[in-house]
Structures are given as C-alpha cells and as structure tokens.
PDB file with SEQRES, HELIX, SHEET and CRYST1 records, atoms N, CA, C and O in Angstrom:
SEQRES   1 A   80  UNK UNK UNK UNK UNK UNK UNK UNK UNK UNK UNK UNK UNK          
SEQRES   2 A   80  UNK UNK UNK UNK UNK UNK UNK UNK UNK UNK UNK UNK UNK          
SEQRES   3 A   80  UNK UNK UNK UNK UNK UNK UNK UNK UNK UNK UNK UNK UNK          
SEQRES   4 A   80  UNK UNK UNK UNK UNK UNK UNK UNK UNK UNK UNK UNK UNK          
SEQRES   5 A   80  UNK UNK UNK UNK UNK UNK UNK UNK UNK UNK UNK UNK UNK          
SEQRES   6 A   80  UNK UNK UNK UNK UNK UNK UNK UNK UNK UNK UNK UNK UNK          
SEQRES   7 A   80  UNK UNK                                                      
HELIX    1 AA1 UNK A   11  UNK A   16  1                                   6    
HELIX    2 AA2 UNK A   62  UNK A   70  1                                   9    
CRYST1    1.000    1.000    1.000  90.00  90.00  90.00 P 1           1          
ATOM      1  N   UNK A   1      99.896  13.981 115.523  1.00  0.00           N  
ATOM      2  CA  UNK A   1      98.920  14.114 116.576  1.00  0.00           C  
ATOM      3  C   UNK A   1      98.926  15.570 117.037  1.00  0.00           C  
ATOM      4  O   UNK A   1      99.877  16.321 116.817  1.00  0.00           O  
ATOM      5  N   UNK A   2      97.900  15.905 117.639  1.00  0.00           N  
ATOM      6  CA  UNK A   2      97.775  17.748 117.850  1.00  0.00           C  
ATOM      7  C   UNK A   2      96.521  17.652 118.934  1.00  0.00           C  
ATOM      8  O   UNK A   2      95.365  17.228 118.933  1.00  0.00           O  
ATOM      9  N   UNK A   3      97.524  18.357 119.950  1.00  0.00           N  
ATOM     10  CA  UNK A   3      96.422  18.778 121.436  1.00  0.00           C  
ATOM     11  C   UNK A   3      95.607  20.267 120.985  1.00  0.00           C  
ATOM     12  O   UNK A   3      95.787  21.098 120.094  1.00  0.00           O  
ATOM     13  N   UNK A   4      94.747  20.127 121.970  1.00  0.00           N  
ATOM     14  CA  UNK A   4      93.609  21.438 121.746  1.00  0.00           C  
ATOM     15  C   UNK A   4      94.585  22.674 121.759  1.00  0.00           C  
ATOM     16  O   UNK A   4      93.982  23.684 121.396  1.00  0.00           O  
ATOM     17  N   UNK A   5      95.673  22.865 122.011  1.00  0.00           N  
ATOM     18  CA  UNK A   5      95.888  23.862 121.691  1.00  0.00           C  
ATOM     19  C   UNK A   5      97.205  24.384 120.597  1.00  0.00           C  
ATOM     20  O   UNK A   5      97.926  25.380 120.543  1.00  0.00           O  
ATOM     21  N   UNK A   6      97.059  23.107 119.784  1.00  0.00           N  
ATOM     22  CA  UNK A   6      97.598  23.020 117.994  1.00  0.00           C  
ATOM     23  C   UNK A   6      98.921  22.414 118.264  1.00  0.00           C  
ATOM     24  O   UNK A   6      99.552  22.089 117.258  1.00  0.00           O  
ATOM     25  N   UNK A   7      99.614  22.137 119.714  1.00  0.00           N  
ATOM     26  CA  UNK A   7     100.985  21.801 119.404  1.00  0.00           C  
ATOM     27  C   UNK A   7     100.539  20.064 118.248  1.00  0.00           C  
ATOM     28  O   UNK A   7      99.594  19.303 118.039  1.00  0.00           O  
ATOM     29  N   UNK A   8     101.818  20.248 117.881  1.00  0.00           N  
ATOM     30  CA  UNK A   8     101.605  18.970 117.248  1.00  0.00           C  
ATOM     31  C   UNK A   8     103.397  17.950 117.262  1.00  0.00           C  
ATOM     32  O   UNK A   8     104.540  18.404 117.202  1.00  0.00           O  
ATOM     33  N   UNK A   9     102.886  16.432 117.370  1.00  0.00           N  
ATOM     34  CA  UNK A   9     104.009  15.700 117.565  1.00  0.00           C  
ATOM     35  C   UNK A   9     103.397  14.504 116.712  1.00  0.00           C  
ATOM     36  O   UNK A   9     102.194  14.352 116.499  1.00  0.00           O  
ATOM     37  N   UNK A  10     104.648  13.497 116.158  1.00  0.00           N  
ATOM     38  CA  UNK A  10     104.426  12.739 115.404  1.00  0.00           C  
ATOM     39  C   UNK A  10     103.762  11.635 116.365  1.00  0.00           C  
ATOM     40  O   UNK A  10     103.953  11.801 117.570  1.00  0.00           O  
ATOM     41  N   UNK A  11     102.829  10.270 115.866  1.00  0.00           N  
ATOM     42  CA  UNK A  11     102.294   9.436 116.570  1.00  0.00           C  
ATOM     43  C   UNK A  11     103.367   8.377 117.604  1.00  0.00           C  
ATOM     44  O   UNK A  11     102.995   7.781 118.614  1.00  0.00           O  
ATOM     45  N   UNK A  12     104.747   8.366 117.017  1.00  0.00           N  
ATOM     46  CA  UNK A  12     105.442   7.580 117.665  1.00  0.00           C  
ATOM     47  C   UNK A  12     105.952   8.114 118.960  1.00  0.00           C  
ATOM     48  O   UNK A  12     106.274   7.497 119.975  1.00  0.00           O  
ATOM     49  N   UNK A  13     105.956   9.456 118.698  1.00  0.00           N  
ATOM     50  CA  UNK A  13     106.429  10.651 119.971  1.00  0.00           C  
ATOM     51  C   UNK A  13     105.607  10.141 120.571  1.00  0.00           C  
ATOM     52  O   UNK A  13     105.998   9.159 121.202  1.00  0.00           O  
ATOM     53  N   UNK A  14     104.007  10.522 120.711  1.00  0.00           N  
ATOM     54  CA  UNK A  14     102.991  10.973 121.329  1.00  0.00           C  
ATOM     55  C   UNK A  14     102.813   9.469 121.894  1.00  0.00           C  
ATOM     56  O   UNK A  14     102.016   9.437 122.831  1.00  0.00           O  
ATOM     57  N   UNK A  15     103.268   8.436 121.609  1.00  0.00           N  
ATOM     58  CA  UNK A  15     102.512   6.875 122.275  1.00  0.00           C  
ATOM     59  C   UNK A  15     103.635   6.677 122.918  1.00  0.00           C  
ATOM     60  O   UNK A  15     103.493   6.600 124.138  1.00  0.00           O  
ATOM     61  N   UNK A  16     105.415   6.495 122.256  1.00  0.00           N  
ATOM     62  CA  UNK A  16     106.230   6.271 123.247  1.00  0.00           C  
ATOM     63  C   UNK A  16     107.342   6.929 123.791  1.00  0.00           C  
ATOM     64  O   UNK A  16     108.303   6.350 124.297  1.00  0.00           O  
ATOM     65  N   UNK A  17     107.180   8.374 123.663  1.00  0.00           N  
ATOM     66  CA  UNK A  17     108.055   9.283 124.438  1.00  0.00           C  
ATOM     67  C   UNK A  17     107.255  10.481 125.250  1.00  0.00           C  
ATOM     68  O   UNK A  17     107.776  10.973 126.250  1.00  0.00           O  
ATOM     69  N   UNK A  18     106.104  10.879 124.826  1.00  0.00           N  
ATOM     70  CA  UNK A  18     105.395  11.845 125.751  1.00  0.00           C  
ATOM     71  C   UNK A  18     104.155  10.827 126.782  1.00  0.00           C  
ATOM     72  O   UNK A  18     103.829  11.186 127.913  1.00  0.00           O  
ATOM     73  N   UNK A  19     103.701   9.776 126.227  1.00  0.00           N  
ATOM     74  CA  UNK A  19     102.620   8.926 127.113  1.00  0.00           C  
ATOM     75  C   UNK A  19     101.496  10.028 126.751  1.00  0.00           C  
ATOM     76  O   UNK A  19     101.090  10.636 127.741  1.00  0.00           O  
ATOM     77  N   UNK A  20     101.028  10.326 125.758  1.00  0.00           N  
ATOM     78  CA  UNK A  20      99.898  10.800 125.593  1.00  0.00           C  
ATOM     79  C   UNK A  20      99.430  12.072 126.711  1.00  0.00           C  
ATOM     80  O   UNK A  20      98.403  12.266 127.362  1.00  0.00           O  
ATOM     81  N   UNK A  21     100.810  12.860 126.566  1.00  0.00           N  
ATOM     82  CA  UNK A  21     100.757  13.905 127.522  1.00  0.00           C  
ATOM     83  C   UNK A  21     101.663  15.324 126.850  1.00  0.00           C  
ATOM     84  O   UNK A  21     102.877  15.398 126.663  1.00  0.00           O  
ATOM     85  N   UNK A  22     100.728  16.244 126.612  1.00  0.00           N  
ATOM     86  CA  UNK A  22     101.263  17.600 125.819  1.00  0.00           C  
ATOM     87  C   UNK A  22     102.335  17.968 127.092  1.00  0.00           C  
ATOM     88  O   UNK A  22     102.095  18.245 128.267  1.00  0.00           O  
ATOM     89  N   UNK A  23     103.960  17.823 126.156  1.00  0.00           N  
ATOM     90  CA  UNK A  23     105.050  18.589 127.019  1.00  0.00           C  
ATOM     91  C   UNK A  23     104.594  20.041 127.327  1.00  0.00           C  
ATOM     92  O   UNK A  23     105.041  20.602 128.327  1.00  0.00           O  
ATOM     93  N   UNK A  24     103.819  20.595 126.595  1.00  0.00           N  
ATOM     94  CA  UNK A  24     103.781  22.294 126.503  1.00  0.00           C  
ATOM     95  C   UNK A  24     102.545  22.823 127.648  1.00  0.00           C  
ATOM     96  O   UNK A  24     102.548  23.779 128.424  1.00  0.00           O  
ATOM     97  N   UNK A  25     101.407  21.650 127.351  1.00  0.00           N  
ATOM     98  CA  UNK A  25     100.332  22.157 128.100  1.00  0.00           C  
ATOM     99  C   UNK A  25      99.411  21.187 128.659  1.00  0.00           C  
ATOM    100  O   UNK A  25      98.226  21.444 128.872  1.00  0.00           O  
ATOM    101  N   UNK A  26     100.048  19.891 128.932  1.00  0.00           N  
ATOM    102  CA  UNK A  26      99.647  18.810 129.815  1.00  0.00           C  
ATOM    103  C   UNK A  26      98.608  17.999 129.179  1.00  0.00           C  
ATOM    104  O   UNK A  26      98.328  16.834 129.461  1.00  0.00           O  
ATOM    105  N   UNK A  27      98.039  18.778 128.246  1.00  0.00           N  
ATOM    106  CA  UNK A  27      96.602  17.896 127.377  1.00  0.00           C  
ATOM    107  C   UNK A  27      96.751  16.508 126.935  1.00  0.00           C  
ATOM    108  O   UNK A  27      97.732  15.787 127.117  1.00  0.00           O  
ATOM    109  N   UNK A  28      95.899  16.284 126.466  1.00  0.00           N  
ATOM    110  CA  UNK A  28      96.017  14.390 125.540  1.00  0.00           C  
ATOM    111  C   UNK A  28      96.181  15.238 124.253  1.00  0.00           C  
ATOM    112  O   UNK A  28      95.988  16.433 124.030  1.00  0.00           O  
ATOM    113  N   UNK A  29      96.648  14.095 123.401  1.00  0.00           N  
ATOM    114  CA  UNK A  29      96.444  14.201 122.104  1.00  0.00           C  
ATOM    115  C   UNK A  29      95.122  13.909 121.284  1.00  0.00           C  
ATOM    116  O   UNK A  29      94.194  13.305 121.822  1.00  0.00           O  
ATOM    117  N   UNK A  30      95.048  14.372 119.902  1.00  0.00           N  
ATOM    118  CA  UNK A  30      94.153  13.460 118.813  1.00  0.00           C  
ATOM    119  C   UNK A  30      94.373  13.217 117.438  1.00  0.00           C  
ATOM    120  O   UNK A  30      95.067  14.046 116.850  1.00  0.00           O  
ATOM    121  N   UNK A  31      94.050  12.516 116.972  1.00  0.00           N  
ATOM    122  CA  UNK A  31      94.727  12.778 115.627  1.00  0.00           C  
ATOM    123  C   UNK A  31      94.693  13.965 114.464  1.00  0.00           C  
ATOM    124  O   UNK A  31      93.586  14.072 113.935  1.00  0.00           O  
ATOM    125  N   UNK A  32      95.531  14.711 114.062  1.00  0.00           N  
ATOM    126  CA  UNK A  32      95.447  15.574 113.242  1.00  0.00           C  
ATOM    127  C   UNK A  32      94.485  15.797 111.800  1.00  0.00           C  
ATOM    128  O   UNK A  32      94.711  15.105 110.807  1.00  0.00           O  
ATOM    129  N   UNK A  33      93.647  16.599 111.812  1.00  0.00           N  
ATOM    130  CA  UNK A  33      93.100  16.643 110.755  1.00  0.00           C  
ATOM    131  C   UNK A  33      93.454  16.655 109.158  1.00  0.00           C  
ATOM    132  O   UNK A  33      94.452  17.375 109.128  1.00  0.00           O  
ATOM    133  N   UNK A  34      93.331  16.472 108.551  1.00  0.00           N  
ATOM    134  CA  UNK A  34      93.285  16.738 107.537  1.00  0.00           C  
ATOM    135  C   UNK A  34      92.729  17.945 106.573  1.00  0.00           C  
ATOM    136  O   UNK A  34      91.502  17.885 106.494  1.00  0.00           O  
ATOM    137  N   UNK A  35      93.275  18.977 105.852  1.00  0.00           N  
ATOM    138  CA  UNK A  35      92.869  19.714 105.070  1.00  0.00           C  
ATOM    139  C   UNK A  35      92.332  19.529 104.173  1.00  0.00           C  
ATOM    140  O   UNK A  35      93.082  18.815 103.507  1.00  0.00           O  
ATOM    141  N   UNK A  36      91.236  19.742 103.505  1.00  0.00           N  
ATOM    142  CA  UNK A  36      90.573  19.212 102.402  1.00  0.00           C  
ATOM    143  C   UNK A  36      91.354  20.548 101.173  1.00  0.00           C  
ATOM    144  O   UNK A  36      91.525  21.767 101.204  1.00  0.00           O  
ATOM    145  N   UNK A  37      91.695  19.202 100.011  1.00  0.00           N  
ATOM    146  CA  UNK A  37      92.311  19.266  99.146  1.00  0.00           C  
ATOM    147  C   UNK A  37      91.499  19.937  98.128  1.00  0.00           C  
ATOM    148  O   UNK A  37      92.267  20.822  97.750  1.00  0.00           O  
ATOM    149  N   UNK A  38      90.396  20.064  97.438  1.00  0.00           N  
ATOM    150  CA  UNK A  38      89.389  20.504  97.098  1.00  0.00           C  
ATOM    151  C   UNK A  38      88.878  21.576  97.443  1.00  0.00           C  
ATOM    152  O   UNK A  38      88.635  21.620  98.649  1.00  0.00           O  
ATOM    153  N   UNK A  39      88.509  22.816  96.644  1.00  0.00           N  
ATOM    154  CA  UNK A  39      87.809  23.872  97.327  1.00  0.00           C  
ATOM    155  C   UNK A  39      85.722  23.375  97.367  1.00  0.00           C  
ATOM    156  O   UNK A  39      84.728  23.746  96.743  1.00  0.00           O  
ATOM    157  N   UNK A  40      86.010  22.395  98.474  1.00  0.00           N  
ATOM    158  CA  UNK A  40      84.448  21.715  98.429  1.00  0.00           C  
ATOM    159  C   UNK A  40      83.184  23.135  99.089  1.00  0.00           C  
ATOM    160  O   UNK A  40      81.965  23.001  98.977  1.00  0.00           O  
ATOM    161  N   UNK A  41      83.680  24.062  99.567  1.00  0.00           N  
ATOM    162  CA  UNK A  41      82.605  25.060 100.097  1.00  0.00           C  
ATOM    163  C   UNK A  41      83.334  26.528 100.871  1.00  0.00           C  
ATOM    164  O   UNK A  41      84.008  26.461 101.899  1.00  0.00           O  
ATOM    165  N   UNK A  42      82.965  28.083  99.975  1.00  0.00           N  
ATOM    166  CA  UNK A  42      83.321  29.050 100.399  1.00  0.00           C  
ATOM    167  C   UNK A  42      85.231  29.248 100.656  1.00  0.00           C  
ATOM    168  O   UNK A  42      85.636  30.048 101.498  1.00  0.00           O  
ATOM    169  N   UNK A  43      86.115  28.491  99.892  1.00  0.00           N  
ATOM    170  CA  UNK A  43      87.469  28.490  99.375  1.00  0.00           C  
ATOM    171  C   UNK A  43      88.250  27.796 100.684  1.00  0.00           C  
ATOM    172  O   UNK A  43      89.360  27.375 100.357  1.00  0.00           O  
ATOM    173  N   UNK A  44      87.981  27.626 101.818  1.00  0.00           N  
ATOM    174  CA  UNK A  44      88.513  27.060 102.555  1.00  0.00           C  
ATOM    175  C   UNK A  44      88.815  25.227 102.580  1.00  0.00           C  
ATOM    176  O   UNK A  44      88.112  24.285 102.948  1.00  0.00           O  
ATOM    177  N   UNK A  45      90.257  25.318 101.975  1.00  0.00           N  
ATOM    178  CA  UNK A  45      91.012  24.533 101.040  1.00  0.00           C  
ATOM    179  C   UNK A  45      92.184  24.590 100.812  1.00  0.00           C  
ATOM    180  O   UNK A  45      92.567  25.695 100.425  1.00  0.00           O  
ATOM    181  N   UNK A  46      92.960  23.783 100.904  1.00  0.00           N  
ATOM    182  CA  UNK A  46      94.521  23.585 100.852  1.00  0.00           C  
ATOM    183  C   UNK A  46      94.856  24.410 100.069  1.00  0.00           C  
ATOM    184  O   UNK A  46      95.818  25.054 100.488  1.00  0.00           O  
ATOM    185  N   UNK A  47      94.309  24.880  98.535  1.00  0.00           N  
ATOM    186  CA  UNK A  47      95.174  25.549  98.027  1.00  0.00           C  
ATOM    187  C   UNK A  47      95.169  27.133  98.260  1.00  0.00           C  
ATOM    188  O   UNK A  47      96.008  27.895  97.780  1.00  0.00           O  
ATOM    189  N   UNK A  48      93.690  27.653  99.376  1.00  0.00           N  
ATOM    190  CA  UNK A  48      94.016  28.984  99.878  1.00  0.00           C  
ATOM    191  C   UNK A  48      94.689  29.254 100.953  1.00  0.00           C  
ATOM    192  O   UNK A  48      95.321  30.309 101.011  1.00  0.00           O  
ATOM    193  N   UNK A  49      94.686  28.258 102.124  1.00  0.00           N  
ATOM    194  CA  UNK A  49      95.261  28.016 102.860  1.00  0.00           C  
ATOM    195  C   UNK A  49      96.087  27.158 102.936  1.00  0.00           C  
ATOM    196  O   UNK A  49      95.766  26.106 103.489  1.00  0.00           O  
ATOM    197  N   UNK A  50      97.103  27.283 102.534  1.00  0.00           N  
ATOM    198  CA  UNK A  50      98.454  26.216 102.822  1.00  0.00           C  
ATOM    199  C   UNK A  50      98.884  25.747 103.936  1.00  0.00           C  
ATOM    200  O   UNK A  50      98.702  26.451 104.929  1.00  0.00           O  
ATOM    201  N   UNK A  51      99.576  24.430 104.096  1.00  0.00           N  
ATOM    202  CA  UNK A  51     100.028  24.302 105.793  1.00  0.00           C  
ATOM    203  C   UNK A  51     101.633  24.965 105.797  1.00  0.00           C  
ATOM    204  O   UNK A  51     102.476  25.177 104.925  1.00  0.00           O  
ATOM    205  N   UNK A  52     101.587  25.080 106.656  1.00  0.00           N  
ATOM    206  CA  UNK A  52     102.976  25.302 106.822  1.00  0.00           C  
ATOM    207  C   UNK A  52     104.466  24.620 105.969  1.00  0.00           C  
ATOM    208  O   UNK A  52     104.454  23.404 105.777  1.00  0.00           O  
ATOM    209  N   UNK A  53     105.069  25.015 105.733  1.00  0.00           N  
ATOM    210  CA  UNK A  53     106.369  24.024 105.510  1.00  0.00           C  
ATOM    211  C   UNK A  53     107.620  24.575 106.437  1.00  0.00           C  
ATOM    212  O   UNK A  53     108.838  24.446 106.310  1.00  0.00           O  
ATOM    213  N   UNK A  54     106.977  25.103 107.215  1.00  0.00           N  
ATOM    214  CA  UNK A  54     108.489  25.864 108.555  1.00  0.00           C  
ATOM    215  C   UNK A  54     108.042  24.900 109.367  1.00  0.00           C  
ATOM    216  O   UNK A  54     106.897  25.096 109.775  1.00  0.00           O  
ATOM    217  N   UNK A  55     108.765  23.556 109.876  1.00  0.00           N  
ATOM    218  CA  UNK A  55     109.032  22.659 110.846  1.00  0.00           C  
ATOM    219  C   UNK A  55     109.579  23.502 111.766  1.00  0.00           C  
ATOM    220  O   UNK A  55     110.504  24.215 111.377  1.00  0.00           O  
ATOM    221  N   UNK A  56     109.089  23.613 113.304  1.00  0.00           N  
ATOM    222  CA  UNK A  56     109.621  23.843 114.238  1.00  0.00           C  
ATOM    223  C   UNK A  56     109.738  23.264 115.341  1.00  0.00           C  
ATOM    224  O   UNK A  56     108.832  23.293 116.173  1.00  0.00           O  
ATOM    225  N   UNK A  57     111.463  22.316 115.633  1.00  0.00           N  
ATOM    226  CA  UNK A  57     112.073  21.061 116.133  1.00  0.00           C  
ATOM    227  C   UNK A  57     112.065  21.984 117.467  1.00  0.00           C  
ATOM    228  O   UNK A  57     112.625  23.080 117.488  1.00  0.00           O  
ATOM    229  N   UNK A  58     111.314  21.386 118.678  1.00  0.00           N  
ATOM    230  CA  UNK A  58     111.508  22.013 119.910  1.00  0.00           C  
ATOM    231  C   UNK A  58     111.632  20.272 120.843  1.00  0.00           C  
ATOM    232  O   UNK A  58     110.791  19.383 120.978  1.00  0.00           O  
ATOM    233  N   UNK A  59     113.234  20.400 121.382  1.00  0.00           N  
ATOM    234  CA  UNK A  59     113.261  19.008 121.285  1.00  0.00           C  
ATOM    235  C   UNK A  59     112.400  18.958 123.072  1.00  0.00           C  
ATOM    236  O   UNK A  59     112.269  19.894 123.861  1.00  0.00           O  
ATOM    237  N   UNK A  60     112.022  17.729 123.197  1.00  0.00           N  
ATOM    238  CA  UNK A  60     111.330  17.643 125.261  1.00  0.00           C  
ATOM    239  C   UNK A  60     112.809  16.953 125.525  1.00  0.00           C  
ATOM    240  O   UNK A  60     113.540  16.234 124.845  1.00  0.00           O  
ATOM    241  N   UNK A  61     112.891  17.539 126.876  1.00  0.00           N  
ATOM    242  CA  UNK A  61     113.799  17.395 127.607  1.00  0.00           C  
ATOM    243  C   UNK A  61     113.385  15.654 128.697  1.00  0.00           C  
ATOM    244  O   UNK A  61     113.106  15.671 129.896  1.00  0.00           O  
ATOM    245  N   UNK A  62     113.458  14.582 127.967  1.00  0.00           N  
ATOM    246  CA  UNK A  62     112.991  13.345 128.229  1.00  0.00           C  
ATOM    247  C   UNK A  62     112.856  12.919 130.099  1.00  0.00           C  
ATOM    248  O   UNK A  62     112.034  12.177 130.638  1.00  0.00           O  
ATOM    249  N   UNK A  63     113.684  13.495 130.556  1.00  0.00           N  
ATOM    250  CA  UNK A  63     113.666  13.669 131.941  1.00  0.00           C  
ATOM    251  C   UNK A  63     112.533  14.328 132.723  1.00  0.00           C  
ATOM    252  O   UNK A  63     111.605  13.833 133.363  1.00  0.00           O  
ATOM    253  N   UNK A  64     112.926  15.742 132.454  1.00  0.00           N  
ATOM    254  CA  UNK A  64     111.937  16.568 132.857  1.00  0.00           C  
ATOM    255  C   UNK A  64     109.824  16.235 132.141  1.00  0.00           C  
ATOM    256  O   UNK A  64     108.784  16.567 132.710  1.00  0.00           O  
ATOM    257  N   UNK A  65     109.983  15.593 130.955  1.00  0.00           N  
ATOM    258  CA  UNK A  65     108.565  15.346 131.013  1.00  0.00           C  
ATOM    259  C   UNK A  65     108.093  14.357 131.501  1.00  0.00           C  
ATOM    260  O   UNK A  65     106.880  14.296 131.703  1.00  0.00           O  
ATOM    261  N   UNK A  66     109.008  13.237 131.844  1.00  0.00           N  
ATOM    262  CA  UNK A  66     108.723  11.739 132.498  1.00  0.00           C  
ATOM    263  C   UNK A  66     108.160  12.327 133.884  1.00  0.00           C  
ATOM    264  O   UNK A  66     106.954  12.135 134.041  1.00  0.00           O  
ATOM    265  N   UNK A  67     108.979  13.170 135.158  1.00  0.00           N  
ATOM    266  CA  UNK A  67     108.511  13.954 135.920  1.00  0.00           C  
ATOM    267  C   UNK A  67     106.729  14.712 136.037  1.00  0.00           C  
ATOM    268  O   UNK A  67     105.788  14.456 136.788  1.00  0.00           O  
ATOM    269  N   UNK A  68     106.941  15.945 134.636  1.00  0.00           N  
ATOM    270  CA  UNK A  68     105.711  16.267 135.002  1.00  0.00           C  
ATOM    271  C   UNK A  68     104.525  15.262 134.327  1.00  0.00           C  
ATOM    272  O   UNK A  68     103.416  15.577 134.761  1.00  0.00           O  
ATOM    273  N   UNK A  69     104.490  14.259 133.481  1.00  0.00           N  
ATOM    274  CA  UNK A  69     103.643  13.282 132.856  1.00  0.00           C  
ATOM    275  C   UNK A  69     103.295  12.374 133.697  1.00  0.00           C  
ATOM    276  O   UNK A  69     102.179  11.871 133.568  1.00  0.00           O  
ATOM    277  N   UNK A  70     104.047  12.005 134.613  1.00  0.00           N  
ATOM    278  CA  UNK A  70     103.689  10.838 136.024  1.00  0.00           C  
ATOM    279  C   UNK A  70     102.519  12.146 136.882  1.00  0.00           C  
ATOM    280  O   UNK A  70     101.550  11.622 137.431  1.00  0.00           O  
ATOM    281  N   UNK A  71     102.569  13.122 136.950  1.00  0.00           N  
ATOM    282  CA  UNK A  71     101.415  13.986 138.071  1.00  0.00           C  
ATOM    283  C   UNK A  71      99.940  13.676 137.032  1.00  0.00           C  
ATOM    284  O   UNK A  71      98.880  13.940 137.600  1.00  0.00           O  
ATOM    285  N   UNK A  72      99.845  13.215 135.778  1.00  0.00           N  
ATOM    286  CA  UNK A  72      98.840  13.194 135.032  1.00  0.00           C  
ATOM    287  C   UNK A  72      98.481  12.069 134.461  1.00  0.00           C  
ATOM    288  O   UNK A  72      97.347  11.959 133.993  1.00  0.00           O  
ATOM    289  N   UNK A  73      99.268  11.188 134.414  1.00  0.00           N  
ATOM    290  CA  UNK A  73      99.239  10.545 133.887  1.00  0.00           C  
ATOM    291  C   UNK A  73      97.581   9.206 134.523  1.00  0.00           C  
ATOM    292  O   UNK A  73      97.113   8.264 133.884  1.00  0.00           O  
ATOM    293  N   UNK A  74      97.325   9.522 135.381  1.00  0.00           N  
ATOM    294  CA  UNK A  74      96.010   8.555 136.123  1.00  0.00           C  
ATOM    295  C   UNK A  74      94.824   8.938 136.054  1.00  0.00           C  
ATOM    296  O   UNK A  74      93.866   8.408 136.615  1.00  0.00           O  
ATOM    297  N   UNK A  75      94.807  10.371 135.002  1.00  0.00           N  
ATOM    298  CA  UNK A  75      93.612  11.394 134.982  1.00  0.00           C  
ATOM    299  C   UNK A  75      93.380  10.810 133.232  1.00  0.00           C  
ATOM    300  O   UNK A  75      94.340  10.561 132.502  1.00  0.00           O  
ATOM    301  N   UNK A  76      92.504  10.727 132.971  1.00  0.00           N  
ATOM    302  CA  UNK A  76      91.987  10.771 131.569  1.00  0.00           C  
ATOM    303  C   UNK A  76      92.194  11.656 130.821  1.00  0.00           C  
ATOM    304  O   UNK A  76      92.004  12.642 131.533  1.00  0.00           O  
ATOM    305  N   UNK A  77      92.612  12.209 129.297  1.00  0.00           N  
ATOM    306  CA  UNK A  77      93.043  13.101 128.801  1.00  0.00           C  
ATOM    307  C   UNK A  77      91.825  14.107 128.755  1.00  0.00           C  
ATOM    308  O   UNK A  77      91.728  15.319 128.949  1.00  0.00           O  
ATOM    309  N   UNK A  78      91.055  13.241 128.464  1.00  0.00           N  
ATOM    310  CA  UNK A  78      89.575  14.362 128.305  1.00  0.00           C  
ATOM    311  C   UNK A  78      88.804  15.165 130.179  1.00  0.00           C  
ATOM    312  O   UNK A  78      88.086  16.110 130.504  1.00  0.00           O  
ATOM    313  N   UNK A  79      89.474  14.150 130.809  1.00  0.00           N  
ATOM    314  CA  UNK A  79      89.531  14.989 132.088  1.00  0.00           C  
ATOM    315  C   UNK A  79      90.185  15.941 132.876  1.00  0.00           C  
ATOM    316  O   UNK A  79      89.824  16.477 133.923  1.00  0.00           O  
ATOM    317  N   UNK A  80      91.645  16.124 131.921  1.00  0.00           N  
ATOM    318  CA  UNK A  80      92.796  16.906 132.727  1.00  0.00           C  
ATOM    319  C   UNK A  80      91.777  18.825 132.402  1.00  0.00           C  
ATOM    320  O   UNK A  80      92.262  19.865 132.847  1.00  0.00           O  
TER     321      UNK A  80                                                      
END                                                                             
C-alpha cells in the first residue's frame, strides 16, 4: 500500500497496525501500482526503470502512532 507521498507499507501493516493512517505523514493509503512489464509506449517500463531492491525497514513505534492515529482517525482519508 503507498500514501500520496510514496511511503509504502505492506497491506497487513496498513489494515492492522497503522489503521489506515501514514506514520510519516498522516494520509490514507491505496493500493500500489503496478509497473508495466512491457515497454507498451515511449520506454517507460520495468525494464528501463527498475524498482528498487534496497528495502528500507523504518520500524513505527506502535505506541506513539496509536496516539497520533486516534487525532485522525474520524476524518476520512481523502479528507485529512
């Protein structure tokens, strides 16, 4: 899953440890796109652009986001 501003967390994070609330920047989530595998138009395509393979584990401090996720949590994601 990946908020508007690219963080990204796996779906089990994002439903039962963040509550559909970006630790980094308060947003909702959505589901992550997909790269098209195929160079279908002008090379923009998995194989010119690769994704990453540097995982970067930034663990949430389960306390502290339960805290700031309850101030948001009654607002709609598309409304915060």
């Amino acid at each position: 899953m990946i908020c508007s501003f690219e963080c990204s967390f796996c779906t089990d994070c994002v439903s039962t440890l963040l509550g559909n609330v970006c630790p980094n920047c308060g947003g909702g989530f959505a589901p992550r796109p997909v790269r098209p595998a195929r160079n279908w138009k002008g090379g923009a395509y998995l194989g010119n652009y690769a994704a990453s393979t540097q995982v970067k584990h930034r663990p949430v401090d389960v306390q502290a986001h339960a805290a700031f996720a309850a101030t948001l949590l009654s607002i709609a994601p598309q409304d915060r």
